[in-house]
N, C-alpha and C positions, 0 to 999 in steps of 0.2 A: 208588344209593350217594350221599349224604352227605360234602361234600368240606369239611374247613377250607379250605384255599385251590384257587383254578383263575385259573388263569395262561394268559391269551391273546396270543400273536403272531401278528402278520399274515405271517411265513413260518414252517417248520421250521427252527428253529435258533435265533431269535430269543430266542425265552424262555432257551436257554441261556447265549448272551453276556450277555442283560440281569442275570438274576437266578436263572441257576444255583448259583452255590453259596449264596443263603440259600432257596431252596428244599432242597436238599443238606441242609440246617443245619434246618430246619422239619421235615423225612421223620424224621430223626436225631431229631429231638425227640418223635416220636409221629405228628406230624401227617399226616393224610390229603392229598393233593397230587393236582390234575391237569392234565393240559394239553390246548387246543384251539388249532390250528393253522389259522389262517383259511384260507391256500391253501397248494398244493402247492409253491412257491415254483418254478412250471414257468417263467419266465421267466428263471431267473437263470442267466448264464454259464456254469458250467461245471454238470456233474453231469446228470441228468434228474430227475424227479417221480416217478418210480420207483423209482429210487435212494435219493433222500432220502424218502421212504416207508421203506423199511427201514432209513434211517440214523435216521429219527426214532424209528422202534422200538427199535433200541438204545441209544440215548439215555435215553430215559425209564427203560430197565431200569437201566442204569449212577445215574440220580439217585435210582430207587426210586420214581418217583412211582407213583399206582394207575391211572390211566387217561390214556390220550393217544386223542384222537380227531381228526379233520378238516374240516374243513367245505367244503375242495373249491369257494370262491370264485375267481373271476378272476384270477390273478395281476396287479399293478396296474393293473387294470381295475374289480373292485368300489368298491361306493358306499355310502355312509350315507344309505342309503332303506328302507323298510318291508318289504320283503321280507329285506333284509341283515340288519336287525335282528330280526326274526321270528325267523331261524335262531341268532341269540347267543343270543336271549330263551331260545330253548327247552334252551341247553348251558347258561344257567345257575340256569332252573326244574329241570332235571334232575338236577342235582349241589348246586343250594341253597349253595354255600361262603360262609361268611364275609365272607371276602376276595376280592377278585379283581386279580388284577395285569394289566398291559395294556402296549401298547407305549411311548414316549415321544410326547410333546405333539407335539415340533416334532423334525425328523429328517432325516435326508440323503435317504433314498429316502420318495419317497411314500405309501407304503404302512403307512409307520408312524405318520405323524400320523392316516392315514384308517383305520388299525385303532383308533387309541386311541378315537377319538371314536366311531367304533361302538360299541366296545364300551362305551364310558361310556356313550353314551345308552341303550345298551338293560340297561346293571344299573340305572339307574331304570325306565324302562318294565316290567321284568320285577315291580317292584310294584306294576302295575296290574291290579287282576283284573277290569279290565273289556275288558282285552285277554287273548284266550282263544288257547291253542295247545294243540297236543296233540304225544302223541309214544308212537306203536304205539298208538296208538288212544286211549292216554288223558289224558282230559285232565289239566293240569297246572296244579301250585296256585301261584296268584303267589308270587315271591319276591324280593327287594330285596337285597343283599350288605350287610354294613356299612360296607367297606371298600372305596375303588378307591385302589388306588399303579399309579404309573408309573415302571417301572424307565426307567435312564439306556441309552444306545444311543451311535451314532455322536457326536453333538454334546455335547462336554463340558459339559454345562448344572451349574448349582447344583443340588445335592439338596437338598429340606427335609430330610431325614434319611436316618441309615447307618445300615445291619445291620452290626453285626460278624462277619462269615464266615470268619473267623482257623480256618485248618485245614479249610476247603471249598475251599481256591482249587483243588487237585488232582483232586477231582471233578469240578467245574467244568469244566476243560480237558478229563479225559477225554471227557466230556457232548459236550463241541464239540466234540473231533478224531472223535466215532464220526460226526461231519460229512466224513470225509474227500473225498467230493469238493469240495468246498465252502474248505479250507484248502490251507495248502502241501503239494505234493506235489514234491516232485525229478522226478518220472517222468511228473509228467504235460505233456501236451503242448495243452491247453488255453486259452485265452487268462489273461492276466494280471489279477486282480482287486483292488480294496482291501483284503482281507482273505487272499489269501494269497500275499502276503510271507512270508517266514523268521522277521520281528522281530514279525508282528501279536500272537503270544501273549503276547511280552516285551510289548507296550505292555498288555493286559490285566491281566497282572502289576503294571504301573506305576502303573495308574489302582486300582486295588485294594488297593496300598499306600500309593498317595496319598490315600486315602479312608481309608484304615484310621489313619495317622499322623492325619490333623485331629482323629479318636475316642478316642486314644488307646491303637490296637489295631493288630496286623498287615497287618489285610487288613479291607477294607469292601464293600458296595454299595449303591449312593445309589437313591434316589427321591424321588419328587415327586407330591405329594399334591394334592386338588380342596378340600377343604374343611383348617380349622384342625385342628393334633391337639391333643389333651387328655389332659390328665394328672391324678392325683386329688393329686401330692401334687412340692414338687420334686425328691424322692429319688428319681422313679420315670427323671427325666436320669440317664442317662450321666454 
């Protein structure tokens, strides 16, 4: 299958805080959408890897995308070495997308500068065809994405540019609350985490309207780009 875009986070969940609703916004438009979850996110405080296993399956149905898969890495223990990349190489010789979206640069947990960088290095490597992988036996033809964006995460960094997602912020949240162990819960008895607080949704709300105000839209979400963007013309600005 043939994906416009695939969107890699280094836990389940991640892609939805980062760039749920202009994925949300992409599906809506036609587009083919997937996602690859580098680990089970078996480390994190509350919840299990089994659990969010079936939270990330409902998730992806709530955004529409067409595939969610796993890659079953270390929780922040894996590394950007040849074998790591071996395994990206081959989620994104298999799906060919366009695009690929990734974690942020620089990030409060570890695991997100060390996703992004994986995965950037290996959508270059992935057009090399003198680096050979296979998958169910067959082999697989180099492919190079056109695109790597890095949605924005914990660190309110600058985005070189916003998606207008004016009228996705509500899937979005859905997307993330089917993370329910993972958010605020009243009833649970779990330890306290950064993220669930009462108000964490209000600040995603904030940062989405504050993005969208600089655009001159509702609601935004930012990214940050490796190379210069190009435009053919200046009407094609916002």
């Amino acid at each position: 299958m043939k994906l416009d875009i695939l969107a890699f986070g280094a836990h389940p969940d991640d892609v939805e805080l980062g760039a749920g609703a202009t994925i949300a916004k992409e599906v809506s438009l036609g587009k083919k959408v997937g996602i690859v979850d580098l680990t089970r996110g078996e480390l994190g405080t509350r919840g299990t890897a089994d659990l969010r296993d079936v939270e990330a399956k409902n998730s992806a149905k709530i955004l529409g995308v067409s595939v969610r898969e796993n890659l079953r890495f270390a929780d922040g223990f894996f590394v950007n070495d040849k074998a790591h990349q071996l395994e990206v190489i081959k989620m994104i010789r298999k799906y060919q997308p366009e695009i690929v979206l990734c974690n942020a640069v620089d990030d409060r947990h570890i695991d997100h500068g060390k996703g992004s960088k994986l995965v950037s290095d290996a959508c270059f490597l992935s057009g090399l065809r003198k680096i050979e992988t296979t998958l169910n036996d067959d082999v697989q033809t180099a492919w190079r994405p056109k695109l790597v964006y890095h949605y924005m995460q914990w660190k309110d960094d600058k985005p070189d540019f916003v998606v207008n997602v004016s009228g996705f912020i509500p899937t979005k949240v859905e997307a993330i609350k089917a993370f329910a162990s993972q958010f605020y819960d009243p009833n649970s008895v779990e330890p306290e985490t950064p993220i669930t607080s009462k108000t964490f949704f209000d600040s995603l709300d904030y940062r989405a309207q504050d993005l969208g105000r600089l655009i001159g839209v509702q609601h935004g979400e930012g990214f940050t780009v490796e190379r210069y963007l190009g435009v053919n013309t200046l009407a094609d600005l916002m």
